[in-house]
N, C-alpha and C positions, 0 to 999 in steps of 0.2 A: 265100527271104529268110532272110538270117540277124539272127541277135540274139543280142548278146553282155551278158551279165550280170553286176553289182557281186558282189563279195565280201562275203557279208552275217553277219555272229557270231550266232548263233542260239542262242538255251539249251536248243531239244526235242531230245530225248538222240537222236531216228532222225534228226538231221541229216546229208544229205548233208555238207555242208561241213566233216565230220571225214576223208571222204576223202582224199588227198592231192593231188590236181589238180581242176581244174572238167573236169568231165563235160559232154560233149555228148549230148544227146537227141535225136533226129529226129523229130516225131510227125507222120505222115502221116494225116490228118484234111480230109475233103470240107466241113463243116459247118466254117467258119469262126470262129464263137461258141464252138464247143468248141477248137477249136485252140488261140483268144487267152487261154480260161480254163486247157488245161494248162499253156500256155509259160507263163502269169504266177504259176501256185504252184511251179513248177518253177523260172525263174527266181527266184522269193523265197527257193530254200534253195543257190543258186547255181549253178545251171547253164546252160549254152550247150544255146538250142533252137534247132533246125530248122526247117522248116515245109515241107510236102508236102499240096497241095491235090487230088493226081491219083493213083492210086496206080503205072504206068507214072513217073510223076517223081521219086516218092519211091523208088522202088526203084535209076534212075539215080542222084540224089541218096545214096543210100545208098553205093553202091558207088566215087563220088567222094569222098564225106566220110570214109567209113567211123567213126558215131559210137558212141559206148561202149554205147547201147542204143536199141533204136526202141520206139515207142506208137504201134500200127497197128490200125486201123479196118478192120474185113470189107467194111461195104460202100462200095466206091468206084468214082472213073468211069474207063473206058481198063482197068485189071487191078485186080481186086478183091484183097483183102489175101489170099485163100489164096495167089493167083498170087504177091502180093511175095514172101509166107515162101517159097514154093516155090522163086521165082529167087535168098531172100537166101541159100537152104541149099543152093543147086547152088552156088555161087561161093565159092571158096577166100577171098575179100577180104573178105566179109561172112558166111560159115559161124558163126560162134562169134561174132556178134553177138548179144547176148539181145534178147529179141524178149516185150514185152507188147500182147495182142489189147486192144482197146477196141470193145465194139460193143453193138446192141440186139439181135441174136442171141442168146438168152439158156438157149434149148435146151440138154440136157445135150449131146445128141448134136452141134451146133454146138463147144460150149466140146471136146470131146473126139478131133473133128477139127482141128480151132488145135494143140491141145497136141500130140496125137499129128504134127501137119506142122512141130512142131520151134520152136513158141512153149515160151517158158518161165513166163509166167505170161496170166492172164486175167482183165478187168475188165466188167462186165456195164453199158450206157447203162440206168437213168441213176444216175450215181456220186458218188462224192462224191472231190473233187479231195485232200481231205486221204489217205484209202485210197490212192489210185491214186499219190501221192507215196512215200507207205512202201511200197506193194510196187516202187515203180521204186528208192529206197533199199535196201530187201532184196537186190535182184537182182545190185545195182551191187556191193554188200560182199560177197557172196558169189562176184562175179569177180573179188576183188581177191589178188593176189600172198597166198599163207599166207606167214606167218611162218617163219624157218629155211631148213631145204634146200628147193629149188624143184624138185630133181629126187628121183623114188623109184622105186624098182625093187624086183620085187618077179617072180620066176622069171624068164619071159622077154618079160614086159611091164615099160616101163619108161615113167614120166611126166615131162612137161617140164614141172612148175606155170605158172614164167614164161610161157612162148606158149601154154601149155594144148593142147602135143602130144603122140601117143601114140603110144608102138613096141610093134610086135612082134618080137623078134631082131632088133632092130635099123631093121626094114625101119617106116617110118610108115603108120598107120592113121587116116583120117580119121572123126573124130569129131566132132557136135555140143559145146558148152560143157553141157549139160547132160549129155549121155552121158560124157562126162569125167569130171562132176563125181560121176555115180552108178559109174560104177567105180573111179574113185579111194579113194570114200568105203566099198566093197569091199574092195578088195582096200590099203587101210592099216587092216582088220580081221578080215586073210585065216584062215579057218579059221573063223569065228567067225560064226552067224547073224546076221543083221540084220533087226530088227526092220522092218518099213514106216511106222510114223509117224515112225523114228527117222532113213530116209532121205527123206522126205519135207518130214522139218525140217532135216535140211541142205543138202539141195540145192536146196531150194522155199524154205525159210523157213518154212513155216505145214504142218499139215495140213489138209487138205480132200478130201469125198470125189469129186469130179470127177478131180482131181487122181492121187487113188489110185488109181483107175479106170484112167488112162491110164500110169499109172506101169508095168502090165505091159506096154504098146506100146511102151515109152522101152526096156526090158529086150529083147524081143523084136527089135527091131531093132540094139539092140547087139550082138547074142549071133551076130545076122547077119551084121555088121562083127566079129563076132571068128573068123568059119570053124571051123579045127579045134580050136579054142582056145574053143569055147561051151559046152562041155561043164563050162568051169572054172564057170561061172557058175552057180549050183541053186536051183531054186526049194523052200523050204522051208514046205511048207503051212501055211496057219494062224500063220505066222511072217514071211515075207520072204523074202530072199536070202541065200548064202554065195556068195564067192571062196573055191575049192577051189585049194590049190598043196602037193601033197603033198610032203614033208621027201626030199631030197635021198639 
């Protein structure tokens, strides 16, 4: 079912509605009471929800709509939410769709399988709707267009900000929006360590230790999608990361 929402002038400074378009949200949710509680704070800061009561529909649903971010539920009937992120991150249409867990799963090792299958963030049942609005805000502005050039190069990787594409020589390499967003935020600091709470607030928004934790999976897996080119990437003990690109 769809449901389209008024344009509403809001004074809380994390207002979506400083975005530049209404946002559509998907939230694939079996429990109905919870469904009609996110669309109505979500709709209140203006955005266009979805609704997915199965998780087999919501993931069809997804890959017809293709909306700017989903709120998905682990447990559900027909294919549970691992299985959604799984098929939304095999599929070119919905790959770099951001993706926040909602669930009563609340286990670290739960929360660290979500993030590590390519969720970008995670909210624990039972929540508070005002939270789960600023981290779907957070996610939303940090996939927005940066300011300036949209493309950056930098040896022989080269970024499209606008579609959030990434080459190697030329040739494209398929990336998560989060793995983008953590090598981007590398390598426009190339040579130069990076701290982990310092890419953990700009790619996450927030630090947290769950988060940190899988922060070395989100690396690990990148480093796999980069082949002979992983080596650029170092783990700095006790520190974080460098993008290595030695001078020419």
């Amino acid at each position: 079912m769809k449901r389209f929402c008024h344009r509403r002038k809001l004074s809380h400074r994390h207002s979506i509605s400083t975005l530049e378009s209404v946002q559509t949200v998907l939230v694939i949710e079996d429990e109905a009471d919870i469904t009609d509680l996110v669309a109505f704070n979500l709709e209140r800061v203006g955005c266009r929800v979805l609704k997915a009561y199965d998780g087999q529909v919501g993931l069809e649903l997804a890959l017809k709509e293709r909306p700017d971010i989903i709120v998905l539920d682990l447990m559900l009937p027909t294919l549970n939410g691992l299985g959604v992120l799984k098929g939304l991150r095999r599929d070119a249409r919905t790959q770099q769709i951001p993706v926040i867990l909602l669930t009563a799963r609340a286990q670290t090792e739960d929360r660290i399988a979500g993030l590590a299958a390519g969720a970008d963030d995670y909210v624990t049942k039972p929540f508070s709707p005002k939270e789960l609005v600023l981290r779907v805000q957070a996610v939303l502005k940090r996939m927005q267009i940066s300011s300036g050039s949209t493309d950056f190069t930098v040896g022989s990787f080269r970024f499209d900000k606008n579609s959030l594409k990434f080459y190697i020589d030329s040739e494209p390499v398929e990336l998560t929006a989060t793995e983008f967003k953590l090598l981007l935020f590398l390598c426009e600091r190339v040579n130069h360590p990076q701290q982990r709470n310092d890419m953990l607030r700009s790619v996450w928004g927030y630090s947290d230790d769950v988060i940190s934790r899988t922060l070395d999976t989100h690396m690990k897996r990148l480093r796999q999608k980069l082949g002979s080119h992983a080596d650029k990437v170092e783990t700095i003990r006790g520190v974080g990361y460098r993008f290595v690109n030695p001078a020419p």
